[in-house]
C-alpha positions in Angstrom: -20.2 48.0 12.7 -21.0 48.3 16.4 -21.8 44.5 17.3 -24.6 45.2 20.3 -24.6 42.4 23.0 -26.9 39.6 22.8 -27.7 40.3 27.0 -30.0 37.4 27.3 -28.3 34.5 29.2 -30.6 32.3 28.3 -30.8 33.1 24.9 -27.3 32.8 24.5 -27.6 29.5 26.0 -30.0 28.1 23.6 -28.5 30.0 20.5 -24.9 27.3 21.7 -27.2 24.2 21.5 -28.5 24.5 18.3 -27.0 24.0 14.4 -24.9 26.9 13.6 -25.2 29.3 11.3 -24.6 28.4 8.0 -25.7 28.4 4.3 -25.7 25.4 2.1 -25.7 25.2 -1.3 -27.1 22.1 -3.4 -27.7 20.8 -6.9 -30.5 18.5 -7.9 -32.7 16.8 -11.0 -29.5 16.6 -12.5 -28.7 20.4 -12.0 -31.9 21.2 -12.9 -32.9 23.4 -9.8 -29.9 25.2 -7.5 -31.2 26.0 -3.8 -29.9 26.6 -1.2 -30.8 25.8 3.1 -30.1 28.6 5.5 -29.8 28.4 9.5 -30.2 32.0 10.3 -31.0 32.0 13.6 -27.8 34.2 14.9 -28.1 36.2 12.4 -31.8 37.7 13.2 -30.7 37.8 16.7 -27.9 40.3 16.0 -30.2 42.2 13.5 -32.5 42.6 15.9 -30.4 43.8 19.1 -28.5 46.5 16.8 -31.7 48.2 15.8 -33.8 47.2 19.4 -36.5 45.8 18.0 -40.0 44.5 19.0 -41.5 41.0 18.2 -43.1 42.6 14.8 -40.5 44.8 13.5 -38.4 41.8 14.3 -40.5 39.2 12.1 -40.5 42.0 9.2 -36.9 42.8 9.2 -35.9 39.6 9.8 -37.9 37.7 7.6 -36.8 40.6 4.6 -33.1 40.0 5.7 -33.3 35.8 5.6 -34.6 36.4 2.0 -31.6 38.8 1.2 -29.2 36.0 2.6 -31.0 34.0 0.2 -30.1 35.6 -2.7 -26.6 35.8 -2.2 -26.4 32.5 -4.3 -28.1 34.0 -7.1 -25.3 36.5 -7.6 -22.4 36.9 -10.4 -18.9 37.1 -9.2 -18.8 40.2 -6.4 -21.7 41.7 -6.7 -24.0 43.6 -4.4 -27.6 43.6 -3.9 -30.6 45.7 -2.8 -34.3 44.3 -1.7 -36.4 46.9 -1.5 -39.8 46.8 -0.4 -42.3 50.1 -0.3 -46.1 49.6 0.7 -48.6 52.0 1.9 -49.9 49.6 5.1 -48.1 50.4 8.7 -45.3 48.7 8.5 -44.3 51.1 5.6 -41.6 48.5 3.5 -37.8 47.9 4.4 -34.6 48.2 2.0 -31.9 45.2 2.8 -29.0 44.7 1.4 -27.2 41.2 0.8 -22.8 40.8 -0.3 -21.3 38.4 -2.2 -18.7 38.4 0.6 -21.7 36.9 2.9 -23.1 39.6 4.9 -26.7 41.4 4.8 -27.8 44.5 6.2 -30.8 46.7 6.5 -33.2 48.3 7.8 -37.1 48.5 8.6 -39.0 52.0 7.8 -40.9 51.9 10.1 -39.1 51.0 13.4 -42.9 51.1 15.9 -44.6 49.0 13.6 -48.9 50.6 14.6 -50.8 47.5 15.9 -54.2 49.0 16.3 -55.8 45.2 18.3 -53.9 42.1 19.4 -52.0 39.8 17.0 -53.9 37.0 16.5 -51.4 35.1 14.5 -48.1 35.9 12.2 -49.7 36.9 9.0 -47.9 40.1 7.7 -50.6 40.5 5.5 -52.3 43.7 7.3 -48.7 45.3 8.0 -47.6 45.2 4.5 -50.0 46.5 2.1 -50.3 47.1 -1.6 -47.1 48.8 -3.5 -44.0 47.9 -5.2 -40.9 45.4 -4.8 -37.3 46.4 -6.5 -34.2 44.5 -6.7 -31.1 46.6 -7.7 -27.8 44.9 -8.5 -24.6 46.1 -9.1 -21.3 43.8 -10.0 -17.6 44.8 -10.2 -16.8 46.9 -13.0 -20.2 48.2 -13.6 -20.9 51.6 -13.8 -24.5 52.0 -12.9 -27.0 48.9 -10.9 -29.5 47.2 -12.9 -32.6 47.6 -11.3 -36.1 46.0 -11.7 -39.5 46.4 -9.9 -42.8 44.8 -9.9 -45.9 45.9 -8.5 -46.5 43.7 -4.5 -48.9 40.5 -5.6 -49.2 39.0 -2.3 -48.3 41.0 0.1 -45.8 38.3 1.7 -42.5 39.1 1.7 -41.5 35.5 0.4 -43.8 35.1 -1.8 -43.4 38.6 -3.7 -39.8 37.7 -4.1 -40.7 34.4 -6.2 -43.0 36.6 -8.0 -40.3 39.0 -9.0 -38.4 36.1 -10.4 -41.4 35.2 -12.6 -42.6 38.6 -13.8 -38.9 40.2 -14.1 -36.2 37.8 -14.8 -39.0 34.9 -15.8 -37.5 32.3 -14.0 -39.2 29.7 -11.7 -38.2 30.0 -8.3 -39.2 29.7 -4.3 -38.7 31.3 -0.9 -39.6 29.8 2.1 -39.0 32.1 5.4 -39.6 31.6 8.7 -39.2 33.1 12.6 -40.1 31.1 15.9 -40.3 32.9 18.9 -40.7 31.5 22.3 -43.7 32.3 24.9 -41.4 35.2 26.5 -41.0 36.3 22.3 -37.0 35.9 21.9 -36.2 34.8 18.4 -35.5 30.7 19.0 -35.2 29.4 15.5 -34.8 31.2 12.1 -33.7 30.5 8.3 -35.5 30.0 5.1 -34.7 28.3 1.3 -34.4 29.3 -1.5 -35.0 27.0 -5.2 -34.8 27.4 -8.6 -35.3 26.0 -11.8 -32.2 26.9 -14.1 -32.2 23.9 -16.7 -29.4 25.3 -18.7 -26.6 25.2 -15.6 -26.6 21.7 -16.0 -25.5 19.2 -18.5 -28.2 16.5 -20.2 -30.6 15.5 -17.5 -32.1 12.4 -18.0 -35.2 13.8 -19.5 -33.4 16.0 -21.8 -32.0 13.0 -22.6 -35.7 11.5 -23.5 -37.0 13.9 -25.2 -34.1 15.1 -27.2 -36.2 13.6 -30.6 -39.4 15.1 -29.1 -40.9 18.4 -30.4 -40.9 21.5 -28.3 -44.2 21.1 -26.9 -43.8 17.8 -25.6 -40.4 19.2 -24.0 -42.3 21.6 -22.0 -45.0 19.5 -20.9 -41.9 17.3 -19.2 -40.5 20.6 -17.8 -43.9 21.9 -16.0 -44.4 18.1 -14.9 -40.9 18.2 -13.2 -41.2 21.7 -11.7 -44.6 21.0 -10.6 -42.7 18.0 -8.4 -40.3 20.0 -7.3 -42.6 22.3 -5.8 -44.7 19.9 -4.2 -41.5 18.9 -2.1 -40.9 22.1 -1.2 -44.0 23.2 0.0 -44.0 19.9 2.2 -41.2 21.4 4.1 -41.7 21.8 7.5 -41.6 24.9 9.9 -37.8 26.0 9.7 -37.9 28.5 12.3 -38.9 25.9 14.0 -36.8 23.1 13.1 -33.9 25.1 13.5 -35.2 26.4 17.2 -35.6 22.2 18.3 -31.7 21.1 16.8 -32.6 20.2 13.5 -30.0 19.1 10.9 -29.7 20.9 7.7 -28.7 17.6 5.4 -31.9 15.6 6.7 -33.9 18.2 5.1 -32.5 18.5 1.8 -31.4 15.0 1.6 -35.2 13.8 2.5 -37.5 16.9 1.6 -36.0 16.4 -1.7 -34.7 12.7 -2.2 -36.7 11.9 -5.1 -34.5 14.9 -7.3 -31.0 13.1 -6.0 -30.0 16.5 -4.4 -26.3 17.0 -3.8 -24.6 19.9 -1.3 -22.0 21.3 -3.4 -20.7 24.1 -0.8 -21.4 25.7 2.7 -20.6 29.4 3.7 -21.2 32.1 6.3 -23.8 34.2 6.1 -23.7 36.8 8.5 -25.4 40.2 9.2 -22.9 42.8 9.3 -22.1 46.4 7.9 -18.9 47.9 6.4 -19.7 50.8 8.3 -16.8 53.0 10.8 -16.1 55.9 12.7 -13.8 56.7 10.2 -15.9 56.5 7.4 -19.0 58.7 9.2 -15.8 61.3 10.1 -14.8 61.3 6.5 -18.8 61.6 5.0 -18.9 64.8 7.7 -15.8 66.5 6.4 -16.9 66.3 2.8 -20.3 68.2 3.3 -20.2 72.0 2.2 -18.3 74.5 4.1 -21.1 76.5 5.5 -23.2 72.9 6.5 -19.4 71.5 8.6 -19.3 75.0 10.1 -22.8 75.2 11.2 -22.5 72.0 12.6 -19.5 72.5 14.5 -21.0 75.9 16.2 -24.3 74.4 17.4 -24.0 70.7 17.6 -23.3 68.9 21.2 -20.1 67.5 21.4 -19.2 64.9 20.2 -21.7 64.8 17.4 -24.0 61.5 17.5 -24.1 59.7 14.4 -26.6 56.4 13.8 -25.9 53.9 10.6 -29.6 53.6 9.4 -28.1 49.9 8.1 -27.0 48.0 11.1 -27.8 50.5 14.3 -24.1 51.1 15.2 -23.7 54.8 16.9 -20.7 56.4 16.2 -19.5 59.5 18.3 -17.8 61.5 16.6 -15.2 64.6 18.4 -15.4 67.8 17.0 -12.1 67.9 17.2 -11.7 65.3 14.2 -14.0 67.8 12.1 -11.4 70.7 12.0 -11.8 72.8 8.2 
């Protein structure tokens, strides 16, 4: 990848005072629910200056890509990941990607996002429209993805992914996104979390525990009445953009957002946006193309030819020269 400059001197300066970014990982209810706290602030700034984006192809892309970051912890051994969103409104879907190794990628389909009046607020809701949302994964050693799709419920991009979980993998889980811009619109503050209720990764909770004499029913009812807590922490959180955007510290959120659960951070990583893409790579894609197409191209293209990574926005040129048959 092509890393564009961030150009903005004062954007840089801010993007030096604030928490870095990073992803942590923590445990609570006695392993109960895995989630995990993302500062991605760096990361949407570099999306966005590789594909030269405006305010609202920014808050699409960028809120699609925080969620991909977000489900890197969801993921097997290496594995990779696509989030794929097609709707019929304007802003058409996206399709990101997200690596075990810690990068995401991606990229918006529509990159002039029609705004027919004035925003009046962030709501995505009129960009996004009705259609469907697909996750496709593929791990080491498999031979073909596993895919799933579910029709858009919500039409927010957050929100659609929690109900993917439910309807697909039946699982109870939560997204929270979120993008602060500043009065002159550069991208301040962004990051998101990510929970989920997975009560067999852990050993016996304490109401396991209690209930281990119980019937089935009476299990359950403890279950709901525990995820039902846990989401009414977590939709207590405040605004992460803007947390993030005014210094905030990832541990006071976790730690006291969900103290009640004993949370514990159990790892931090990278998370960056990146792409695997290279000259080399584009050259080598070219060469491979039928005879006639490599000939044509090399009769009536301009030299060198222009090629653009749809993923990450790098432009490769590319000689002729390296394209002999």
């Amino acid at each position: 990848m092509i890393k564009a400059p961030i150009l903005d001197s004062d954007l840089c300066k801010h993007l030096d005072s604030i928490h870095k970014d990073e992803m942590t990982m923590f445990i609570m209810a006695d392993g109960q629910f895995r989630g995990a706290f993302y500062n991605g602030t760096r990361m949407v700034n570099q999306m966005r200056a590789n594909h030269n984006l405006g305010i609202l192809e920014t808050l699409v892309l960028g809120q699609a890509e925080l969620c991909a970051a977000l489900l890197i912890p969801t993921m097997k051994g290496r594995e990779h990941l696509t989030f794929r969103y097609d709707t019929n409104g304007p802003a058409a879907g996206f399709s990101v990607e997200a690596d075990s190794t810690g990068y995401v990628r991606g990229y918006i389909f529509q990159d002039h996002i029609p705004v027919e009046k004035p925003l009046e607020n962030w709501d995505l809701t009129p960009f996004l429209g009705d259609g469907t949302l697909t996750i496709s994964r593929i791990g080491e050693g498999m031979k073909a993805p596993q895919v799933g799709t579910v029709e858009i419920m919500y039409k927010n991009i957050s929100k659609d992914l929690a109900w993917y979980f439910q309807q697909s993998e039946q699982i109870h889980t939560a997204f929270n996104t979120s993008i602060q811009f500043d009065k002159q619109g550069r991208v301040i503050g962004a990051g998101g979390m990510f929970l989920q209720y997975v009560p067999a990764a852990g050993g016996k909770s304490k109401i396991s525990a209690q209930t281990e004499s119980s019937g089935s029913e009476e299990k359950e009812a403890e279950a709901n009445e525990l995820i039902t807590r846990a989401e009414r922490a977590f939709t207590a959180m405040p605004s992460i953009g803007k947390w993030f955007a005014e210094g905030g510290d990832m541990d006071d959120v976790i730690y006291g957002l969900f103290r009640e659960f004993n949370p514990k951070a159990v790892l931090t990583r990278d998370v960056i946006f990146d792409c695997p893409c290279n000259a080399e790579l584009y050259t080598q894609h070219i060469k491979h193309l039928p005879k006639e197409e490599l000939a044509d191209i090399i009769a009536k293209d301009p030299d060198p030819i222009t090629v653009t990574c749809h993923n990450c926005g790098s432009v490769y040129s590319i000689p002729k020269s390296a394209l002999s048959l």
